[in-house]
C-alpha positions in Angstrom: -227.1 -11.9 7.6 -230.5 -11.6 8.8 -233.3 -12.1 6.3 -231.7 -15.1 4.5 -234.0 -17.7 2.8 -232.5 -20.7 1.8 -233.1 -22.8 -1.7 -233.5 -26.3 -1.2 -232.8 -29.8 -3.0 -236.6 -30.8 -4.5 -236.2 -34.0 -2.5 -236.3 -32.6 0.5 -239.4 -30.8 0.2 -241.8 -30.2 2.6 -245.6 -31.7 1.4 -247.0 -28.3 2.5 -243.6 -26.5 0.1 -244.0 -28.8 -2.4 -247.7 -27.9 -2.6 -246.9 -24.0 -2.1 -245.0 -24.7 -5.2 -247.0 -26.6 -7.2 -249.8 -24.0 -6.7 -247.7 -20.9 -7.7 -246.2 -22.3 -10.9 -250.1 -23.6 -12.4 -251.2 -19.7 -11.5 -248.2 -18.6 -13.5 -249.5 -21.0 -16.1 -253.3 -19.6 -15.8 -251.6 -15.6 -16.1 -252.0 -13.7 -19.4 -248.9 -14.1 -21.7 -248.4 -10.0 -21.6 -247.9 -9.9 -17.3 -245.1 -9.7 -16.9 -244.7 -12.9 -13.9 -246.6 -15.2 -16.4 -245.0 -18.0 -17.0 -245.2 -17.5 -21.1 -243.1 -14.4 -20.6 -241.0 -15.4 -17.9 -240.0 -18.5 -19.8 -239.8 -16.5 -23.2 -237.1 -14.7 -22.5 -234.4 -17.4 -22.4 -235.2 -18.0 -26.2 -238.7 -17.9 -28.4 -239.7 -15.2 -28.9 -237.2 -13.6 -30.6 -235.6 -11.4 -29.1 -233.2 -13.7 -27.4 -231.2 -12.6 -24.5 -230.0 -15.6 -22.9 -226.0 -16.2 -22.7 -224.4 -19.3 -23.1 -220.6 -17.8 -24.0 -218.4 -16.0 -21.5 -218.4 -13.4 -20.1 -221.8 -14.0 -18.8 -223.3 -17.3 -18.2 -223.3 -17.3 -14.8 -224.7 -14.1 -13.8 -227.1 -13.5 -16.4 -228.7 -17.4 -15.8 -228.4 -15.9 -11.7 -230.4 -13.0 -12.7 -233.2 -15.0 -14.3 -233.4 -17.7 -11.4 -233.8 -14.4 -9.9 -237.0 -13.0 -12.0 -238.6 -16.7 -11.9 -238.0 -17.2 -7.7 -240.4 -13.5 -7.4 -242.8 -14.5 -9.8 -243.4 -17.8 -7.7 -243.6 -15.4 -4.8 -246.1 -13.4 -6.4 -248.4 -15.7 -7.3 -248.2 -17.9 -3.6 -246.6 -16.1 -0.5 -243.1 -14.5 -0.2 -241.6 -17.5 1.8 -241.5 -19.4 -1.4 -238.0 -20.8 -2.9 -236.8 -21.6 -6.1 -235.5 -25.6 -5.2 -232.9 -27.4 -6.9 -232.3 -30.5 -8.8 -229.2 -31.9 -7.7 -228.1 -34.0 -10.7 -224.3 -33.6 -9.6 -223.6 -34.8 -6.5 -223.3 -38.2 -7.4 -224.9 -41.1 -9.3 -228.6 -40.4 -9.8 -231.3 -41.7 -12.3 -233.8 -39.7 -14.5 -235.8 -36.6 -12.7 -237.0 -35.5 -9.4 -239.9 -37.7 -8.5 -242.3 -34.5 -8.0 -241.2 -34.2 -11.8 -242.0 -37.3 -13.2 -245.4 -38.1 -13.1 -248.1 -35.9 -15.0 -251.0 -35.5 -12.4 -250.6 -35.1 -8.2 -253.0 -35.4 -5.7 -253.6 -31.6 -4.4 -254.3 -30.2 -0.8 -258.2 -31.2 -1.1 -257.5 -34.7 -2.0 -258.2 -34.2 -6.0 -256.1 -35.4 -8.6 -254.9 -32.7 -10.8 -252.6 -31.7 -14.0 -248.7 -31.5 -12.5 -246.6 -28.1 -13.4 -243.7 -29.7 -12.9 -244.0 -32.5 -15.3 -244.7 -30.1 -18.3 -245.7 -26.8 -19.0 -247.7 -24.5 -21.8 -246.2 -24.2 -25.2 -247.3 -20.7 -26.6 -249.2 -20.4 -29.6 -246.5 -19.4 -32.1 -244.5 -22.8 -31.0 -247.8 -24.8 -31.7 -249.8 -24.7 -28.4 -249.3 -28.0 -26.1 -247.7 -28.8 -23.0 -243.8 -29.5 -23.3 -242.4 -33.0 -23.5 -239.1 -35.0 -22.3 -237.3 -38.4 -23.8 -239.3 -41.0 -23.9 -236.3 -42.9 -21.8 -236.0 -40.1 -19.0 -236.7 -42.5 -16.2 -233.9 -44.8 -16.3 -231.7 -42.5 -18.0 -228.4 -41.6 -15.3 -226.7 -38.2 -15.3 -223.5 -39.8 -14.1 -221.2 -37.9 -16.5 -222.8 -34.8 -15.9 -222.1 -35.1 -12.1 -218.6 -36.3 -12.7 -217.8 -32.9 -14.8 -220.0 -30.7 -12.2 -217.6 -32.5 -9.6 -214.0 -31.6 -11.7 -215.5 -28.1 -12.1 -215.4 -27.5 -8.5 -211.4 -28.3 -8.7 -210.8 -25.6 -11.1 -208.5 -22.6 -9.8 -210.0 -19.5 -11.8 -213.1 -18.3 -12.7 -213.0 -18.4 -16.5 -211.8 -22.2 -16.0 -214.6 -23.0 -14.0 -217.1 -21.2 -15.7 -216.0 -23.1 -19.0 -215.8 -26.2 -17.2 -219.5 -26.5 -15.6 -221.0 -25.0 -18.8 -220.3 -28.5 -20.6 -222.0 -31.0 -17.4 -225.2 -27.9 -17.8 -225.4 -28.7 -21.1 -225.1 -32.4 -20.8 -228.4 -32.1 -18.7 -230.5 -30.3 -21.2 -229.7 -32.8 -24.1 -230.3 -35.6 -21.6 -233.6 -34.4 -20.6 -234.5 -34.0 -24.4 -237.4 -32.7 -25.6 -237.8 -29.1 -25.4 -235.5 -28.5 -22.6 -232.7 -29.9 -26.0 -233.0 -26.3 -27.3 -232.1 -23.3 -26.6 -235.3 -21.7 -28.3 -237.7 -23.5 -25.8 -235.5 -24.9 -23.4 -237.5 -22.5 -20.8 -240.8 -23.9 -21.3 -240.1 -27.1 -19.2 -240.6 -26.1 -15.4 -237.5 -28.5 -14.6 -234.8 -25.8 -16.7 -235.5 -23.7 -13.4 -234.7 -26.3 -11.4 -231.9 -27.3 -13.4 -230.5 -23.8 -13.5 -230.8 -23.1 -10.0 -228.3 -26.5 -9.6 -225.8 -24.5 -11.7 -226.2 -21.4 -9.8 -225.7 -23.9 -6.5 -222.6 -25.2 -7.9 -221.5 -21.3 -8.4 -222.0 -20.6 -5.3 -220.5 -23.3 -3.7 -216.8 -22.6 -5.5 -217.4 -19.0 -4.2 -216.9 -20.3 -1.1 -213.7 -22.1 -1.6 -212.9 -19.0 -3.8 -213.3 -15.9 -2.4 -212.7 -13.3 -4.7 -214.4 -10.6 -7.2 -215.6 -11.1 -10.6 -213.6 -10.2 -13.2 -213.6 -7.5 -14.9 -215.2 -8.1 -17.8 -217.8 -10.3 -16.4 -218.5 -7.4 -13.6 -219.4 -5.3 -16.0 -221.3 -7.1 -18.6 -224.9 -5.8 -19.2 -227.4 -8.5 -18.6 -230.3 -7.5 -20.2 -233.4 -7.5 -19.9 -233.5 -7.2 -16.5 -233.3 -3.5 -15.5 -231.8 -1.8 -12.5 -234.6 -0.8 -10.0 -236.9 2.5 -11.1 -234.4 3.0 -14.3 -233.1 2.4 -17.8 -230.3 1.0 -17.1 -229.4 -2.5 -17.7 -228.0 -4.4 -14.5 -224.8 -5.8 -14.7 -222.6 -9.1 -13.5 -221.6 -7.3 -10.2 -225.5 -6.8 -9.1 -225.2 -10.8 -9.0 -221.8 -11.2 -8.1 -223.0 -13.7 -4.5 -226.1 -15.3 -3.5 -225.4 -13.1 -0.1 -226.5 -10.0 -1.9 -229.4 -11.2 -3.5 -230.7 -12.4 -0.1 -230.2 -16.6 -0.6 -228.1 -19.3 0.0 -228.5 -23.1 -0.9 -228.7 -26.0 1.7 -226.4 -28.2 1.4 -227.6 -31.1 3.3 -231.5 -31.8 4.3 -233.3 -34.5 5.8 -237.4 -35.7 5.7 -236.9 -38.4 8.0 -239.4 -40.3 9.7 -237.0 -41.8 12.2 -235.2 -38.3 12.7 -234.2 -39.7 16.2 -231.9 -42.4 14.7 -228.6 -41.9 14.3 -228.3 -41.0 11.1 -224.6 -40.4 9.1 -223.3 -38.2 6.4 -220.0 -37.1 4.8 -219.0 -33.2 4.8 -217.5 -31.7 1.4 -214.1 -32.0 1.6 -214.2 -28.2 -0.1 -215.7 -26.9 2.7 -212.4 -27.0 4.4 -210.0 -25.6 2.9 -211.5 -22.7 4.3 -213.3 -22.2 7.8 -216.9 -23.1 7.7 -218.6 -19.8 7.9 -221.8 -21.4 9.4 -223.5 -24.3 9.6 -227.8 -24.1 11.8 -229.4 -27.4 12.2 -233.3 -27.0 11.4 -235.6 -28.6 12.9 -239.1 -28.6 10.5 -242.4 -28.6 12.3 -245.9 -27.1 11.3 -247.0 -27.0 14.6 -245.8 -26.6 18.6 -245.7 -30.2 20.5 -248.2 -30.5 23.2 -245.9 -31.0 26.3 -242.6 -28.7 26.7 -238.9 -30.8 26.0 -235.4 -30.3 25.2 -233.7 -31.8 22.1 -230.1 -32.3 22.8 -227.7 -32.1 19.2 -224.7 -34.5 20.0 -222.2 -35.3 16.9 -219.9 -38.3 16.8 -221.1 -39.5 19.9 -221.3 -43.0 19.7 -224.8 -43.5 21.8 -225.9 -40.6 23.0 -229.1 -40.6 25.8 -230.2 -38.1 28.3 -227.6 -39.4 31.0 -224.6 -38.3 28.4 -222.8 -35.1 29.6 -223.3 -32.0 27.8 -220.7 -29.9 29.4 -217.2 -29.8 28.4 -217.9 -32.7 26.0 -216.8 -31.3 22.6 -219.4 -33.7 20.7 -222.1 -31.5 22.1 -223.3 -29.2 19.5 -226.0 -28.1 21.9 -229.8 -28.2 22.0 -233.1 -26.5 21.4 -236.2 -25.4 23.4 -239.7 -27.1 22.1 -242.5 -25.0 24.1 -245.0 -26.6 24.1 -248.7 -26.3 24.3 -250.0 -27.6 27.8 -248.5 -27.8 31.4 -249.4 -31.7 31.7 -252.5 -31.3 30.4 -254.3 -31.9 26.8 -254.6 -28.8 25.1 -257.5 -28.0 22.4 -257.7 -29.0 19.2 -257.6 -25.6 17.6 -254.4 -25.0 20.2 -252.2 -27.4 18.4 -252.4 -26.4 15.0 -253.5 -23.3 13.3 -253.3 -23.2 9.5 -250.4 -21.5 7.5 -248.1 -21.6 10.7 -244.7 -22.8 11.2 -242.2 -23.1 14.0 -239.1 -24.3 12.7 -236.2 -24.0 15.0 -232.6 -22.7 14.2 -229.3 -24.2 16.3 -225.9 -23.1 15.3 -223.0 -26.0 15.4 -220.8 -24.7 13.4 -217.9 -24.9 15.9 -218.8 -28.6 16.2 -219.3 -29.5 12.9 -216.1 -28.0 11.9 -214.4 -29.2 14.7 -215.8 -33.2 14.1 -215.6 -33.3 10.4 -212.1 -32.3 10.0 -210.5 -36.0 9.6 -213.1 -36.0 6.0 -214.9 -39.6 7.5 -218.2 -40.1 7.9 -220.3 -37.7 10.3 -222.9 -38.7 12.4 -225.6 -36.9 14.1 -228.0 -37.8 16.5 -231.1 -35.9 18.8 -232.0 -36.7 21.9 -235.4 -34.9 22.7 -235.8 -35.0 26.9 -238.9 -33.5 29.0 -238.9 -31.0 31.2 -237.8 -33.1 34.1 -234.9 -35.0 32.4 -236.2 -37.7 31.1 -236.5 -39.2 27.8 -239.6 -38.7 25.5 -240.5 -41.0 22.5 -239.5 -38.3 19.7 -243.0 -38.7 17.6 -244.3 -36.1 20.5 -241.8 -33.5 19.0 -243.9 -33.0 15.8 -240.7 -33.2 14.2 -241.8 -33.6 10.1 -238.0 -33.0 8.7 -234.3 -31.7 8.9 -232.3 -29.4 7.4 -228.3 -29.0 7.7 -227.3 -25.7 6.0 -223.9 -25.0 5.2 -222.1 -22.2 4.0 
């Protein structure tokens, strides 16, 4: 599907996202409480001010909390630029200890080098709840989320929809109470910036048992009204089946990224077992640059090859995931400053291994992967001149 944008884990931000987002969320702050992408009204819908729509029972958990990631990712788009994502906190993959670090610390040193207020680590209480920023426990830090990841994990074993629904509800709400504060309740839970992250973590976890359950809504989740959010240009309230997959809606979720600053290294991970007991439908290596290298190379994707260099063969070996085309800047040659680097552009790279991936991670033990960047004329090239900043491995 062409057109996809991809929500990723906050940790694997990008400085230049993480600023992106950063600066849409304090404009949503700075709108007046009556627009309808501020961040007063965006976040007062889930609870305060009455009335309340959000649903916590079934039929509707899922898709009405999908529907308002929804309304809060455009806001964030309005306010910045269209390539923004709503991230994800991923609090259940496995042990982990208090919030994101982008979350935890009340001020952040912006673009120009100042230190200023951070909207992730609280936002604006409206007037009728007493004015303020929001608050967490005073023990958030060292606080693990262990259970909540254990039940997140059994929810993902779960054969129906109903099951799972009811079983990943209890780990979600583990999280709020964890977190304390305002995101404990239900009447302000939406006030804390990290409830979108959290939420987009559920709707992750969604989306990842649609894939190993293919399959329509039920019925009477289908064709549940979720307001307030209206169909386009009408009255009418939109129901479960206008957020029935992430496909539809135009996203996905990573499921594996990388800011590494020794990318070249080998470096190992273990695929979801899930993710085969049904083919892999594709799986793109991204390579994450904010600007084109100066000399032209090749950077060869080999998986499970013990040491791969530029003297290992590529064809016919079935650890070869293939490779990617850096063109760069100058013909041997320094190029001009203003050449290598022009503001607000990107040139990320997309390589499919699917067929590899799939094909190496079938025996469920540990994956490696490593790149080999080489130069025009076959030899290596010390991978610091591929301007390589970080990696993503998206899954679906």
């Amino acid at each position: 599907m062409s057109g996809i944008r991809y929500r990723r884990n906050i940790d694997c931000l990008t400085s230049n996202q993480l600023h992106d987002l950063r600066e849409a969320l304090a404009a949503m702050f700075e709108l007046p409480p009556e627009d309808e992408n501020s961040f007063e009204k965006i976040a007062g819908l889930h609870g305060q001010p009455w009335p309340s729509y959000c649903i916590h029972g079934f039929p509707g958990f899922l898709t009405w909390h999908r529907a308002y990631m929804e309304v809060f990712e455009k806001a964030l788009q309005c306010c910045c630029n269209q390539s923004i994502s709503l991230p994800f906190w991923d609090w259940s993959s496995g042990p982990s200890t208090g919030v994101p670090s982008a979350c935890s610390t009340a001020t952040y040193v912006n673009r120009d080098g100042d230190t200023v207020p951070n909207p992730l680590y609280a936002g604006p209480l409206p007037a009728f709840a007493g004015g303020g920023m929001t608050a967490r426990s005073s023990a958030i830090d060292t606080t693990p989320f262990d259970n909540a990841a254990t039940g997140a994990q059994n929810a993902l074993n779960k054969a129906t929809f109903s099951i799972f629904q009811s079983s990943l509800s209890g780990p979600h709400g583990l999280v709020h109470v964890t977190v304390g504060g305002q995101m404990g309740s239900v009447p302000y839970a939406g006030f804390d910036p990290i409830f979108f992250l959290n939420h987009s973590n559920v709707d992750r976890i969604w989306a990842q048992w649609q894939n190993t359950h293919p399959g329509s809504l039920p019925a009477d989740e289908a064709s549940l009204e979720l307001d307030p959010f209206n169909k386009p240009y009408s009255s009418d309230w939109k129901t479960g089946a206008d957020f029935a997959t992430t496909d539809q809606l135009g996203y996905r979720y990573t499921n594996f990224c990388y800011v590494l600053p020794n990318w070249w290294d080998i470096f190992k991970f273990r695929l979801d077992p899930h993710w085969f007991k049904m083919e892999i439908r594709s799986a793109k290596l991204v390579l994450k640059s904010d600007r084109m290298p100066v000399r032209s190379m090749e950077i060869r994707v080999f998986i499970n090859e013990p040491e791969p260099s530029v003297k290992t063969p590529t064809l016919g070996n079935p650890r070869f995931a293939g490779s990617l085309g850096m063109f760069g800047m100058t013909a041997g040659i320094e190029a001009p400053m203003e050449m290598k680097r022009r503001p607000n552009q990107r040139f990320d790279l997309e390589l499919d291994i699917s067929r590899t991936l799939a094909e190496q991670g079938k025996s469920g033990e540990e994956v490696s992967m490593k790149l080999v960047p080489v130069s025009i004329d076959g030899q290596a090239v010390s991978p610091d001149k591929a301007n390589i900043e970080g990696i993503d491995i998206l899954v679906d």
